[in-house]
KEGUTI-213561 format. One record per residue: residue number from 1; z, y, x of N, C-alpha, C in turn. Coordinates in steps of 0.05 Angstrom, whole numbers, plus 5000, padded with zeros to 4 digits. Layout:
N
- NUM|Z|Y|X|Z|Y|X|Z|Y|X
...
This chain:
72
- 1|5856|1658|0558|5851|1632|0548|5879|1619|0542
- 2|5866|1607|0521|5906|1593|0512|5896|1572|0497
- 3|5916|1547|0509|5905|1514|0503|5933|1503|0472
- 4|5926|1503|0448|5943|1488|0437|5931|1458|0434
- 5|5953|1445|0423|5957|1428|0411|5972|1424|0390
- 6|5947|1425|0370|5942|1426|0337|5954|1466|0336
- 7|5974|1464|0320|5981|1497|0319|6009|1502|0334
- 8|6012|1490|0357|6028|1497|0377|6013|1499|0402
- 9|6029|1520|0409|6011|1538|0442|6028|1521|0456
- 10|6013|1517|0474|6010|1499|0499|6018|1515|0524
- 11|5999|1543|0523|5999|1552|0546|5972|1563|0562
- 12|5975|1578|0582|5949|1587|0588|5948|1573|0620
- 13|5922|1569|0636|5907|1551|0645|5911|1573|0673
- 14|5930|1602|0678|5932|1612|0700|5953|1624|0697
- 15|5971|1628|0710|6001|1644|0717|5988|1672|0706
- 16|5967|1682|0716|5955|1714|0705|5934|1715|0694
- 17|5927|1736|0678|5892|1725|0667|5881|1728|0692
- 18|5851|1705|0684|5838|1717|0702|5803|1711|0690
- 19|5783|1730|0707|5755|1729|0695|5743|1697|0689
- 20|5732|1691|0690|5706|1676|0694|5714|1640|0694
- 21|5728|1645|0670|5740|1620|0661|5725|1603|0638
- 22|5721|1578|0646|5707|1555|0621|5713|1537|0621
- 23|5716|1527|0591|5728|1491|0586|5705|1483|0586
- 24|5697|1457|0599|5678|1445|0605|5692|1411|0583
- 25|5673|1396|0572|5672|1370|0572|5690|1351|0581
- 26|5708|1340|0571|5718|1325|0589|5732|1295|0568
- 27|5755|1284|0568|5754|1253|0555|5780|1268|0543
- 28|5789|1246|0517|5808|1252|0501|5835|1259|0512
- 29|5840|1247|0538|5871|1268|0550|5876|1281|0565
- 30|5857|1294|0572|5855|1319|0594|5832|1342|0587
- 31|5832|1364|0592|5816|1388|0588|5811|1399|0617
- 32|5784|1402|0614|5778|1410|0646|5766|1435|0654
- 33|5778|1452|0662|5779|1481|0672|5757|1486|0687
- 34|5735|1497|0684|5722|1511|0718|5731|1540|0718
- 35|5737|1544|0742|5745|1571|0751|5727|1581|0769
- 36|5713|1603|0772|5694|1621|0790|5707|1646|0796
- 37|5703|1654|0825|5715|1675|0826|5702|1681|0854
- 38|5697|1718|0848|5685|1730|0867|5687|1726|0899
- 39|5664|1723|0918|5673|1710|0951|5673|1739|0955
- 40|5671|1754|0981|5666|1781|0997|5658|1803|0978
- 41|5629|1808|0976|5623|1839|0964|5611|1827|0952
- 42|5611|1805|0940|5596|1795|0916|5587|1812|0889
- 43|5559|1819|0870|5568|1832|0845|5582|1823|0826
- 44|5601|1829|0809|5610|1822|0790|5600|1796|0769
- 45|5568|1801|0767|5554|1787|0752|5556|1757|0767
- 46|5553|1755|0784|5554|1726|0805|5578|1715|0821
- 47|5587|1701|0813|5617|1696|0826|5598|1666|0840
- 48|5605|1667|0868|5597|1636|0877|5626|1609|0885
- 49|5655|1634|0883|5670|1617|0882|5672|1602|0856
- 50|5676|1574|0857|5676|1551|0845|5686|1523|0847
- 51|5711|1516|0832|5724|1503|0818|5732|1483|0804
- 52|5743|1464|0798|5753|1452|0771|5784|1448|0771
- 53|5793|1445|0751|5820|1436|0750|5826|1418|0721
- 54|5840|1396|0721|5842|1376|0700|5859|1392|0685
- 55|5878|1384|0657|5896|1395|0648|5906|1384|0626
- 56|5934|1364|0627|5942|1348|0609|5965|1359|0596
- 57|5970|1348|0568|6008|1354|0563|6027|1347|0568
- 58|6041|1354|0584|6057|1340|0601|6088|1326|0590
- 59|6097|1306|0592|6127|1290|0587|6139|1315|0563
- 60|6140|1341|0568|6161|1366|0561|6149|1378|0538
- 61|6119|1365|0541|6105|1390|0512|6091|1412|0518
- 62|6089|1412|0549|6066|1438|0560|6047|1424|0573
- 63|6030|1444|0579|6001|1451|0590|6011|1442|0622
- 64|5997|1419|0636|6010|1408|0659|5980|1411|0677
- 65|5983|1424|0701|5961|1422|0723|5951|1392|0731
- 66|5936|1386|0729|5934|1354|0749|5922|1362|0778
- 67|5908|1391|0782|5903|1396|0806|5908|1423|0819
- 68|5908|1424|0840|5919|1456|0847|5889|1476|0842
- 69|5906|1504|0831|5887|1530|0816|5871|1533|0834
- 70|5841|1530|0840|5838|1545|0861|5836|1579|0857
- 71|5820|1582|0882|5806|1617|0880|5825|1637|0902
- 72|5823|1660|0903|5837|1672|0916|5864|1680|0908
């Protein structure tokens, strides 16, 4: 996943890829992340870990966390 603004890249929404990523809804200056991610011996198909994280442009021109990533 990779967030621009207009046709400049912003940046991506995790230090590494990762699965089971969705932009959800959110108001004109922030973009809001849910992240899911597998608990124990979970199947693949069902992740019950679950998430959000805000995500603004920050003072510099990048992709700025407003909350810490969760997950493992």
């Amino acid at each position: 996943m990779l967030f621009f603004d207009r046709n400049t890249a912003l940046g991506t929404p995790t230090p590494e890829p990762r699965p089971y990523l969705t932009v959800l809804p959110s108001g004109p200056d922030a973009a809001l992340v849910q992240y899911q991610w597998l608990v124990g011996n979970e199947a693949s198909c069902c992740p019950s870990g679950l998430g959000t994280v805000r995500f603004r442009i920050g003072g510099n021109g990048a992709l700025e966390a407003l909350d810490p990533i969760p997950g493992p």
